[in-house]
mmCIF file of the C-alpha atoms, coordinates in Angstrom:
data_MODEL
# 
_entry.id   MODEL 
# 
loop_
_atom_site.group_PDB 
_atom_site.id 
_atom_site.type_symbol 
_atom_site.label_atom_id 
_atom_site.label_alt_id 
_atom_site.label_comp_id 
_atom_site.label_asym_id 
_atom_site.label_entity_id 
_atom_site.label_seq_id 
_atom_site.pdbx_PDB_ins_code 
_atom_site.Cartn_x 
_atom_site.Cartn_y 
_atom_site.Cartn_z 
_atom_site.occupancy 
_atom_site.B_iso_or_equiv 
_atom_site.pdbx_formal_charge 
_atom_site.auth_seq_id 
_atom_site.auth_comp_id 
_atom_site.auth_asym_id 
_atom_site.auth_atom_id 
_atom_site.pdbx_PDB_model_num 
ATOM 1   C CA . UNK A 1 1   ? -98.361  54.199  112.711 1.00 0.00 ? 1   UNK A CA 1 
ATOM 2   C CA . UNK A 1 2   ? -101.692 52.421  114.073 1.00 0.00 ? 2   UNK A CA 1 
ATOM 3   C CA . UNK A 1 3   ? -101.865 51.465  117.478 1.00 0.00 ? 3   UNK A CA 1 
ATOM 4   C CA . UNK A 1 4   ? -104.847 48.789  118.708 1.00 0.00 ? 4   UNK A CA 1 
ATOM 5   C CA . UNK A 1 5   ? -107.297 50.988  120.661 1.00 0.00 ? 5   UNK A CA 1 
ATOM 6   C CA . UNK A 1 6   ? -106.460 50.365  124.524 1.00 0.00 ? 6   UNK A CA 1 
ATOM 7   C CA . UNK A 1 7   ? -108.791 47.561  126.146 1.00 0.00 ? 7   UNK A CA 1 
ATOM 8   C CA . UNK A 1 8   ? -111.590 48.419  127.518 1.00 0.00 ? 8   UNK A CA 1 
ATOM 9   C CA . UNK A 1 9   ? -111.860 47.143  131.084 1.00 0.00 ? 9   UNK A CA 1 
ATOM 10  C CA . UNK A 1 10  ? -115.228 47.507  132.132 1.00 0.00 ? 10  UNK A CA 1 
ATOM 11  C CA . UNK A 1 11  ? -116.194 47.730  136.135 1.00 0.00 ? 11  UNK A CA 1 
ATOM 12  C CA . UNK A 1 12  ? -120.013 47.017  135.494 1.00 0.00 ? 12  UNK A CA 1 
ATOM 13  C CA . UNK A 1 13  ? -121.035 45.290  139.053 1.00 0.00 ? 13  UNK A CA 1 
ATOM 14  C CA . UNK A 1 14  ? -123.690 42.926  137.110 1.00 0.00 ? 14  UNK A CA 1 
ATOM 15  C CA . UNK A 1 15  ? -121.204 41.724  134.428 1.00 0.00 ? 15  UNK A CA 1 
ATOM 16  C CA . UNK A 1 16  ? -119.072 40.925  137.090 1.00 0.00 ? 16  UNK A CA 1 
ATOM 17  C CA . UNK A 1 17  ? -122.115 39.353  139.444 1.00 0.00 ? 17  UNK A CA 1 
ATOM 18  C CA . UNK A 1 18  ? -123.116 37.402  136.523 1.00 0.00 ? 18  UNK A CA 1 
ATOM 19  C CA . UNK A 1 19  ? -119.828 36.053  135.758 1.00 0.00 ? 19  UNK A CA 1 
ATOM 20  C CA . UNK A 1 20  ? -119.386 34.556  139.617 1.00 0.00 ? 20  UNK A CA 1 
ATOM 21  C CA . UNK A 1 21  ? -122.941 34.235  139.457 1.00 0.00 ? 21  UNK A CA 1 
ATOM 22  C CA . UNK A 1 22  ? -123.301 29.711  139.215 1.00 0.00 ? 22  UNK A CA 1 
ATOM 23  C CA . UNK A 1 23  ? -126.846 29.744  139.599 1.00 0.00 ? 23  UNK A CA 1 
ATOM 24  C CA . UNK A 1 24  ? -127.752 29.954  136.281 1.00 0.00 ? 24  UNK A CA 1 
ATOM 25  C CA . UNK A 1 25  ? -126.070 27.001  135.115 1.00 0.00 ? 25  UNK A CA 1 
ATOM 26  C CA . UNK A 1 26  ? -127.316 24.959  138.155 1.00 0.00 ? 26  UNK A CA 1 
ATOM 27  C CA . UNK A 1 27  ? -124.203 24.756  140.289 1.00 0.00 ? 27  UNK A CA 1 
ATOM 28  C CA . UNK A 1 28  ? -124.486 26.620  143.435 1.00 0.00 ? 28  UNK A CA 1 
ATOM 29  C CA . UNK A 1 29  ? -121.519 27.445  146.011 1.00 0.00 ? 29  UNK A CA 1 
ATOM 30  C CA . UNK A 1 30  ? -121.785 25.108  149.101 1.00 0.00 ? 30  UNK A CA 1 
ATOM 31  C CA . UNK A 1 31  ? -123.046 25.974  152.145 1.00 0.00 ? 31  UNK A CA 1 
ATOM 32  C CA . UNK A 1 32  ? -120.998 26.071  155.265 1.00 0.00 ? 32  UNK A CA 1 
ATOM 33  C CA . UNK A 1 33  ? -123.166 23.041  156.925 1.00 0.00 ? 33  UNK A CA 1 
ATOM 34  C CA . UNK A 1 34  ? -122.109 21.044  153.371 1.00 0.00 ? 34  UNK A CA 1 
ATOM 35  C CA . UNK A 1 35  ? -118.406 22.489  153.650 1.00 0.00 ? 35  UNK A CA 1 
ATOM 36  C CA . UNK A 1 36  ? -118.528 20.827  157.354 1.00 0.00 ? 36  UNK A CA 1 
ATOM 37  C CA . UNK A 1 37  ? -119.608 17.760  156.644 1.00 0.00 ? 37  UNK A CA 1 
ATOM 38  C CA . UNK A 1 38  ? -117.585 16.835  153.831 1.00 0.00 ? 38  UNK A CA 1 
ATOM 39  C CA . UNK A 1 39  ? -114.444 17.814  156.099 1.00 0.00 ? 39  UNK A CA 1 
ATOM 40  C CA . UNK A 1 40  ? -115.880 15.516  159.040 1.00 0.00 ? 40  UNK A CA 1 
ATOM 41  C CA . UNK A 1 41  ? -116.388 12.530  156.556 1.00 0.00 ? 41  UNK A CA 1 
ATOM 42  C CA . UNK A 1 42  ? -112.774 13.399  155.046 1.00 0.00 ? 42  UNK A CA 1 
ATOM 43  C CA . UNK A 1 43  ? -110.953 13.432  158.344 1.00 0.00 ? 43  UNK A CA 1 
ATOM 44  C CA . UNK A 1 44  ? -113.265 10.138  159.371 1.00 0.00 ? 44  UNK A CA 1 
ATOM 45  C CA . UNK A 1 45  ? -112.860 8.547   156.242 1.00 0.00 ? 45  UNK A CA 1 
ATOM 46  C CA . UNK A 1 46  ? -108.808 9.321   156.436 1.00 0.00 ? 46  UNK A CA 1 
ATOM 47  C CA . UNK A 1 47  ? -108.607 8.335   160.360 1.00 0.00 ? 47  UNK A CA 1 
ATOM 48  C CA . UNK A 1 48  ? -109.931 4.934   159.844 1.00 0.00 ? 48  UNK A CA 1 
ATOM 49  C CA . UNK A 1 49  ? -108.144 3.193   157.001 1.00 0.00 ? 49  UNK A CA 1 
ATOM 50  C CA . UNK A 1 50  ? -104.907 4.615   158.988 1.00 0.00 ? 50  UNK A CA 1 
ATOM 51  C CA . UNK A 1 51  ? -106.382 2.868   162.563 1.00 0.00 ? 51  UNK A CA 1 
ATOM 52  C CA . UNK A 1 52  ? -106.907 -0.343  160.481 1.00 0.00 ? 52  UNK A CA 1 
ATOM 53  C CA . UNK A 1 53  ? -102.934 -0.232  159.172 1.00 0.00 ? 53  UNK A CA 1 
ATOM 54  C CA . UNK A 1 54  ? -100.956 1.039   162.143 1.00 0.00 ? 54  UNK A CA 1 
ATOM 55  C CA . UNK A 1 55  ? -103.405 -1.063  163.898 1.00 0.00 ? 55  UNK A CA 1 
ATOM 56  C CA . UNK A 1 56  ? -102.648 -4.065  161.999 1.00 0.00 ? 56  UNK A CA 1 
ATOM 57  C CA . UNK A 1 57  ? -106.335 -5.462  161.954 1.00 0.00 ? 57  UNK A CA 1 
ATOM 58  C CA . UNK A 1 58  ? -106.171 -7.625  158.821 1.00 0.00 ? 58  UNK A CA 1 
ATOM 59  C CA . UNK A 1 59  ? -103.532 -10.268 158.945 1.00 0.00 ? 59  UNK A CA 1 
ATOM 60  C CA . UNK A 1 60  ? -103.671 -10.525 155.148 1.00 0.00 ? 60  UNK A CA 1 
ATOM 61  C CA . UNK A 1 61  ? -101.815 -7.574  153.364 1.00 0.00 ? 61  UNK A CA 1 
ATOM 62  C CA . UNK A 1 62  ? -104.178 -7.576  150.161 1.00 0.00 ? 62  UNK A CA 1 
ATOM 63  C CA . UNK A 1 63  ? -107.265 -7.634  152.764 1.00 0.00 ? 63  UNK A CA 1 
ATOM 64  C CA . UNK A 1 64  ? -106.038 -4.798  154.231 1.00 0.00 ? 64  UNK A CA 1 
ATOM 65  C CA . UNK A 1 65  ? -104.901 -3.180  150.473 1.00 0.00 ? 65  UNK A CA 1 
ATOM 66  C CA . UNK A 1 66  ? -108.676 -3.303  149.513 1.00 0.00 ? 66  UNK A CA 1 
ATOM 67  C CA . UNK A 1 67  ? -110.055 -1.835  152.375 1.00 0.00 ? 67  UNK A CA 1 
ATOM 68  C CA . UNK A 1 68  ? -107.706 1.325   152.344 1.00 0.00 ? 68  UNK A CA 1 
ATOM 69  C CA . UNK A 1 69  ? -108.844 1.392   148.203 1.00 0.00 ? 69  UNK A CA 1 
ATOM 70  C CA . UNK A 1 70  ? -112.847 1.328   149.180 1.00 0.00 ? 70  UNK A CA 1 
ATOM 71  C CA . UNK A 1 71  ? -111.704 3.768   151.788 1.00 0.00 ? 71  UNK A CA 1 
ATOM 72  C CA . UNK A 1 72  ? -110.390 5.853   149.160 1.00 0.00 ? 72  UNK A CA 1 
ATOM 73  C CA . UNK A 1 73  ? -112.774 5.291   146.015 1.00 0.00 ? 73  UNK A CA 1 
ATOM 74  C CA . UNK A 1 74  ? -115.357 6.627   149.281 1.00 0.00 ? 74  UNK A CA 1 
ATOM 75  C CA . UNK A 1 75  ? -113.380 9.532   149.762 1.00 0.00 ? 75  UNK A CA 1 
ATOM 76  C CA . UNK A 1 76  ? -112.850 10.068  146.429 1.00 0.00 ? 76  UNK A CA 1 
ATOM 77  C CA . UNK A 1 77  ? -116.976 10.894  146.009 1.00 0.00 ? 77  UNK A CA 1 
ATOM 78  C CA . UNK A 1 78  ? -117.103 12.547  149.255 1.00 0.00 ? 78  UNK A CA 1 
ATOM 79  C CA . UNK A 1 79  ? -114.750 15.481  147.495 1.00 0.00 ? 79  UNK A CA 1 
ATOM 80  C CA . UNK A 1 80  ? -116.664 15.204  144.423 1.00 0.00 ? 80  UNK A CA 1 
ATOM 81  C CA . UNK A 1 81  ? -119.980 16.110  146.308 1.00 0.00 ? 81  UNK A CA 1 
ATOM 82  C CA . UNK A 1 82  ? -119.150 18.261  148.958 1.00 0.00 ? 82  UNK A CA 1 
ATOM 83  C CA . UNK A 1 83  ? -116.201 20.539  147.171 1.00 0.00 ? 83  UNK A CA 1 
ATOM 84  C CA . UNK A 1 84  ? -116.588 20.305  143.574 1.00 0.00 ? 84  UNK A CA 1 
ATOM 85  C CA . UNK A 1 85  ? -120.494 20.080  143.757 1.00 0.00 ? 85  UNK A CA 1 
ATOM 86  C CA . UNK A 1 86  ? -120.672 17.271  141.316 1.00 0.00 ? 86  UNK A CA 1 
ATOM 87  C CA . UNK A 1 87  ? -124.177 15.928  141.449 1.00 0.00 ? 87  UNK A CA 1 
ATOM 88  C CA . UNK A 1 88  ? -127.171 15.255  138.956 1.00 0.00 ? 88  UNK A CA 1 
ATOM 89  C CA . UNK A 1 89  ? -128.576 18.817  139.495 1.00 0.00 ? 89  UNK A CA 1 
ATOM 90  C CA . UNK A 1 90  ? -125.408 21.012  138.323 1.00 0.00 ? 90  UNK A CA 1 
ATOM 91  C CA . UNK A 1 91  ? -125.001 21.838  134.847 1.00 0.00 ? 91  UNK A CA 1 
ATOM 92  C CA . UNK A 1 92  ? -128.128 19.830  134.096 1.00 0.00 ? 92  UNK A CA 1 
ATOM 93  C CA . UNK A 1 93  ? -126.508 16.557  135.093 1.00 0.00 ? 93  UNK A CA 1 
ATOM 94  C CA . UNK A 1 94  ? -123.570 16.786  132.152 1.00 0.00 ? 94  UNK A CA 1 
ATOM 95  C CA . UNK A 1 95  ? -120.995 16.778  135.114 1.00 0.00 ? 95  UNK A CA 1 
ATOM 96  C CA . UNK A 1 96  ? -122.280 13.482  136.399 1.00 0.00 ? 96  UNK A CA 1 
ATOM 97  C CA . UNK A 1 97  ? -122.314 11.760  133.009 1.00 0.00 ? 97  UNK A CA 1 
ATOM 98  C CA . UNK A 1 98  ? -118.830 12.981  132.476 1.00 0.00 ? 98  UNK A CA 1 
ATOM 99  C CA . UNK A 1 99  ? -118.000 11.660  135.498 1.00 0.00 ? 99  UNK A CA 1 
ATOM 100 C CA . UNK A 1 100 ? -120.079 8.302   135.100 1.00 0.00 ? 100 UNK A CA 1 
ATOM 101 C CA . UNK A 1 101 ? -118.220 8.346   131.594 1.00 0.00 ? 101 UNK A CA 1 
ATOM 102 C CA . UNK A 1 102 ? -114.552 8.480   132.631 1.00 0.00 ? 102 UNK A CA 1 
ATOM 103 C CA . UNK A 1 103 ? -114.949 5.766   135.630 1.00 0.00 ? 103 UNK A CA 1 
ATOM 104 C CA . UNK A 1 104 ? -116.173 3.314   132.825 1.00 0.00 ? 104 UNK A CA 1 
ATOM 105 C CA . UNK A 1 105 ? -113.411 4.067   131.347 1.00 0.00 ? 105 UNK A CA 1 
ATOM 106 C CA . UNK A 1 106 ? -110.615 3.839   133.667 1.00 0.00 ? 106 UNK A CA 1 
ATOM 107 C CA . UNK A 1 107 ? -111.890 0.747   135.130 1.00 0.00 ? 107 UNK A CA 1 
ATOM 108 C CA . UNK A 1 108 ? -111.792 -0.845  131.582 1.00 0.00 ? 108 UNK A CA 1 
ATOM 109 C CA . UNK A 1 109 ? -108.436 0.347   131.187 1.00 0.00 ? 109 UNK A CA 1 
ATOM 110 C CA . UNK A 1 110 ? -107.509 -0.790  134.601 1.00 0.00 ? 110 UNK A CA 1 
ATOM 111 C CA . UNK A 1 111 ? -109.205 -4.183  134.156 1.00 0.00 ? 111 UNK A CA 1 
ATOM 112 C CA . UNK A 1 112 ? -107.582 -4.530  130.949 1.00 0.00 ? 112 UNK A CA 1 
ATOM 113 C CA . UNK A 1 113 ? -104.044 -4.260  132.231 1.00 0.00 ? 113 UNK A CA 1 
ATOM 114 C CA . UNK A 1 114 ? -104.513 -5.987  134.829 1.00 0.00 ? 114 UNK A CA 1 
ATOM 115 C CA . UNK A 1 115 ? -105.565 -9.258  132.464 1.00 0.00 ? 115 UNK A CA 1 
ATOM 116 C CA . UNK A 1 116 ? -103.375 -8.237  130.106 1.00 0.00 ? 116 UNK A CA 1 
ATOM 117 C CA . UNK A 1 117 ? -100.357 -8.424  132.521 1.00 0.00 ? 117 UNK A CA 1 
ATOM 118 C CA . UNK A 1 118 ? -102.003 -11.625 134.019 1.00 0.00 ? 118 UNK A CA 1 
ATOM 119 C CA . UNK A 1 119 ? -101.515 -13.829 131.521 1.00 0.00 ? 119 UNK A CA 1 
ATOM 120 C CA . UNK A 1 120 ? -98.213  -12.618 130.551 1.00 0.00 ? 120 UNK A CA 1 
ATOM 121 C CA . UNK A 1 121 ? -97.094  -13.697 133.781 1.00 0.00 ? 121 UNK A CA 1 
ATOM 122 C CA . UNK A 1 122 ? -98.722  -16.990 133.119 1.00 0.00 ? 122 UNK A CA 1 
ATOM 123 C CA . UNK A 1 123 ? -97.667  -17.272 129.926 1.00 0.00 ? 123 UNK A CA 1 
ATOM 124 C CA . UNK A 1 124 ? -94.327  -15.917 129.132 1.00 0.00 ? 124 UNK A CA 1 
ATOM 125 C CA . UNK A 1 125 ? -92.651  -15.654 132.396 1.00 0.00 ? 125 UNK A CA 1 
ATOM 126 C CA . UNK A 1 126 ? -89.862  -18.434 132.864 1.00 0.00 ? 126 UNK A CA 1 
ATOM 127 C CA . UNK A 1 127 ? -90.505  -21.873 134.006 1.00 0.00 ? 127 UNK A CA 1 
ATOM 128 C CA . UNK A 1 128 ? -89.603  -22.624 137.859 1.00 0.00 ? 128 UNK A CA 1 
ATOM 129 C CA . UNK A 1 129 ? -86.225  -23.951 138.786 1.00 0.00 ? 129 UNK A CA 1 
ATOM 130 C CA . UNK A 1 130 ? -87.594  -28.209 139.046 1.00 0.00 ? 130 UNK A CA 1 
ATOM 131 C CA . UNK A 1 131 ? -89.338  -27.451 135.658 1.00 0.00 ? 131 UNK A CA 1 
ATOM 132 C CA . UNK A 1 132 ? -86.099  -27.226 133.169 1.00 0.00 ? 132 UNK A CA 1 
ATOM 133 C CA . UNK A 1 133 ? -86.229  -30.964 132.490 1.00 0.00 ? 133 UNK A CA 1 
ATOM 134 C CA . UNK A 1 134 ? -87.358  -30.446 129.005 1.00 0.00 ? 134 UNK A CA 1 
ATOM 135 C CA . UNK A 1 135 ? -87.638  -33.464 126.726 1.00 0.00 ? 135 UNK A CA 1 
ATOM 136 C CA . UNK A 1 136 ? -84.694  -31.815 124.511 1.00 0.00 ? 136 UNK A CA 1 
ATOM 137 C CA . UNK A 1 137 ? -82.222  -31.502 127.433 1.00 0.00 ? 137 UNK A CA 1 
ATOM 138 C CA . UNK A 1 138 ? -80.177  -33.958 128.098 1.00 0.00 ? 138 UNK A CA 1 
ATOM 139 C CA . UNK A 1 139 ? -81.377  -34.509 131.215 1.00 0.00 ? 139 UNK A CA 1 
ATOM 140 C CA . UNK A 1 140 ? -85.084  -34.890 129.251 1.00 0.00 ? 140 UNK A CA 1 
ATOM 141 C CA . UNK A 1 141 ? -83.845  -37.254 127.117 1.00 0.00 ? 141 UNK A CA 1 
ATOM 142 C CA . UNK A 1 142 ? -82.685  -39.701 129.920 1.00 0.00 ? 142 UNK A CA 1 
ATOM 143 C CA . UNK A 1 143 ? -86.023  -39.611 131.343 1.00 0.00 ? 143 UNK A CA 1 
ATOM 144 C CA . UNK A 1 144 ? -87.837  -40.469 128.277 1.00 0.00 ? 144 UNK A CA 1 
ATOM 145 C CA . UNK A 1 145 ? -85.558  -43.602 128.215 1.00 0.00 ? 145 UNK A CA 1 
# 
């Protein structure tokens, strides 16, 4: 009968320092000035897009639909900076270029659908209601008379 040798935990302080230890790959833990500010700018950039709806400052719904999404694309890179630490310093910059890299490609997605689905409205969606006189139709072929 062979057993697997037990594992071997091992309780060496600098393997564990080095493993929490961020500095070597660029990233470094916040500081509690950073922490605050990115909070402030969260609970500013939360308090005004819901001022400007319960407010009911833009008369136009898709005015107001925009502003709330710049609101939120803003917030978006607050987080990314202030929490997550994303910026061109940590991990040499990869983080940012993954991050550069994925918006590029959501918005093309995003763009995408959003002409794709455009001209199938356009194009395929049913004529109106004052448009079914079609030269084919009885109706149509009254007209052409």
């Amino acid at each position: 009968m062979s057993s697997a040798p037990p594992a071997v935990h091992s309780h060496d302080p600098a393997g564990h320092d080095a493993h929490h230890d961020h500095d070597e790959h660029g990233a470094s833990h916040g500081t509690f000035g950073g922490y605050l500010a990115g909070f402030l700018l969260s609970i500013l950039l939360t308090a005004i897009p819901f001022w400007l709806i319960m407010g009911d400052v833009f008369r136009s719904p898709t005015t107001a639909a925009i502003v709330v999404l710049v609101f939120a694309a803003i917030q978006i890179v607050v987080h990314m900076v202030y929490f997550l630490h994303m910026n061109s310093k940590s991990e040499s910059g990869w983080t940012m270029l993954a991050l550069i890299f994925t918006v590029v490609v959501v918005v093309i997605t995003l763009a995408g659908s959003f002409w794709v689905m455009h001209h199938l409205n356009a194009n395929m969606m049913p004529m109106a209601p004052h448009d079914d006189t079609m030269p084919m139709s009885p109706e149509g072929m009254r007209q052409m008379r």
